[in-house]
TILO-925320 format. One line per field, with one value per residue (C-alpha): residue number from 1; residue in three letters; z, x, y. Coordinates in pm, whole numbers, plus 50000, padded with zeros to 5 digits. Each point is the difference from the previous one (the first is absolute). Layout:
TILO-925320
nr (NUM / ...)
rest (Ala / ...)
up (Z / ...)
east (X / ...)
north (Y / ...)
end
This chain:
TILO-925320
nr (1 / 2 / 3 / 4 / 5 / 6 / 7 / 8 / 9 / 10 / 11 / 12 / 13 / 14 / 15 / 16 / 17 / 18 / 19 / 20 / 21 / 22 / 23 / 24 / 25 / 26 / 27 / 28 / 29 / 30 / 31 / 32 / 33 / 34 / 35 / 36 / 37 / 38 / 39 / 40 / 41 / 42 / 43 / 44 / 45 / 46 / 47 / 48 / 49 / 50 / 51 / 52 / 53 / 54 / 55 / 56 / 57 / 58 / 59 / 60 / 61 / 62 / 63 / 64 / 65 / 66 / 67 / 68 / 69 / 70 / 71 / 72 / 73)
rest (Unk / Unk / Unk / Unk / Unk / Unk / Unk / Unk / Unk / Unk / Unk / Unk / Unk / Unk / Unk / Unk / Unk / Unk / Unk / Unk / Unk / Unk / Unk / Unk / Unk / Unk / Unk / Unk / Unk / Unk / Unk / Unk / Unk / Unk / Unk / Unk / Unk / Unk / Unk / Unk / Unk / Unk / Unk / Unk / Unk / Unk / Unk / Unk / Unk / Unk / Unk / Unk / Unk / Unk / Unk / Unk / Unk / Unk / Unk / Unk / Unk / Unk / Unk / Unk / Unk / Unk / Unk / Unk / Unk / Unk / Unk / Unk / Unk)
up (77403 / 50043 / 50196 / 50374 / 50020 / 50382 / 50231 / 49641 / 49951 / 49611 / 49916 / 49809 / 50299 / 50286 / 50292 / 50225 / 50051 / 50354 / 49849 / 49858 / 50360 / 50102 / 50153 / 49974 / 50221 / 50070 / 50381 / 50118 / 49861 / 50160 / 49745 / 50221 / 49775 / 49687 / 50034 / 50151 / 49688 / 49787 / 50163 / 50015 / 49598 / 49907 / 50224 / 49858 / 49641 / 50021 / 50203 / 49786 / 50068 / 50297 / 49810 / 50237 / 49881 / 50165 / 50316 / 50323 / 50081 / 50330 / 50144 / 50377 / 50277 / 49793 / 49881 / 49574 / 49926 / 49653 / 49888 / 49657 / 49796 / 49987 / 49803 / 50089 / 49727)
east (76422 / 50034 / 50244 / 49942 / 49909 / 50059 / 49789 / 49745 / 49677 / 49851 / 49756 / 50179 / 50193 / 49761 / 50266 / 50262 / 50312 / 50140 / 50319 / 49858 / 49917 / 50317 / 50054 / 50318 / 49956 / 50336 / 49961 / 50135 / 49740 / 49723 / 49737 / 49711 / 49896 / 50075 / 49797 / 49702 / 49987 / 50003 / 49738 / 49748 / 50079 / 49908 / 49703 / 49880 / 50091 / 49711 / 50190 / 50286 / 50276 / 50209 / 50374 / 50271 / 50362 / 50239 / 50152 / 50018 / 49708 / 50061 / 49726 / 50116 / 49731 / 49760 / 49667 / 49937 / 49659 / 49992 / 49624 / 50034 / 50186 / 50373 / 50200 / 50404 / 50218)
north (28965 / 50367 / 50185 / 50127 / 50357 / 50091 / 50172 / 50063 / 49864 / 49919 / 49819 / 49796 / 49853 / 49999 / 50002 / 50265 / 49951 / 50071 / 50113 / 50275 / 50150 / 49957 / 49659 / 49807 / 49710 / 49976 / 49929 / 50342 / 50277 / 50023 / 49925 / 50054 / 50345 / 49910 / 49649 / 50136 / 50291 / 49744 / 49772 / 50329 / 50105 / 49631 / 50013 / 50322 / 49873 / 49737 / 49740 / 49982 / 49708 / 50149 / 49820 / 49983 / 49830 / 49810 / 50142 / 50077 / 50268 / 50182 / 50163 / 50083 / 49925 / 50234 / 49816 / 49894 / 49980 / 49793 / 50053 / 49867 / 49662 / 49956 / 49851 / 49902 / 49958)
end
């Protein structure tokens, strides 16, 4: 399996990683900004897999709009 490349998007692995947008889902950031980057940049990478680890995501009582798949790990 190859490595996690944060926030970048290959061809090779088809997905982007919230982390690299600056979430930390550790309940306290707000992670509102940083998840919805990351949503768009898979959605304007061809639908790429949105991949969001463990943790607690904070996002405030703004609004995520997740147009595209997930995966948790």
């Amino acid at each position: 399996m190859a490595a996690f490349n944060p926030g970048l998007q290959r061809a090779d692995l088809p997905y982007v990683d919230v982390r690299g947008f600056g979430a930390v889902g550790d309940g306290v950031t707000n992670d509102l900004v940083a998840l919805q980057a990351a949503n768009d940049s898979a959605k304007a990478a061809g639908n790429a897999t949105l991949l969001i680890p463990d943790g607690n995501y904070f996002i405030g009582a703004g609004s995520l709009t997740i147009n595209t798949s997930c995966q948790a790990t």
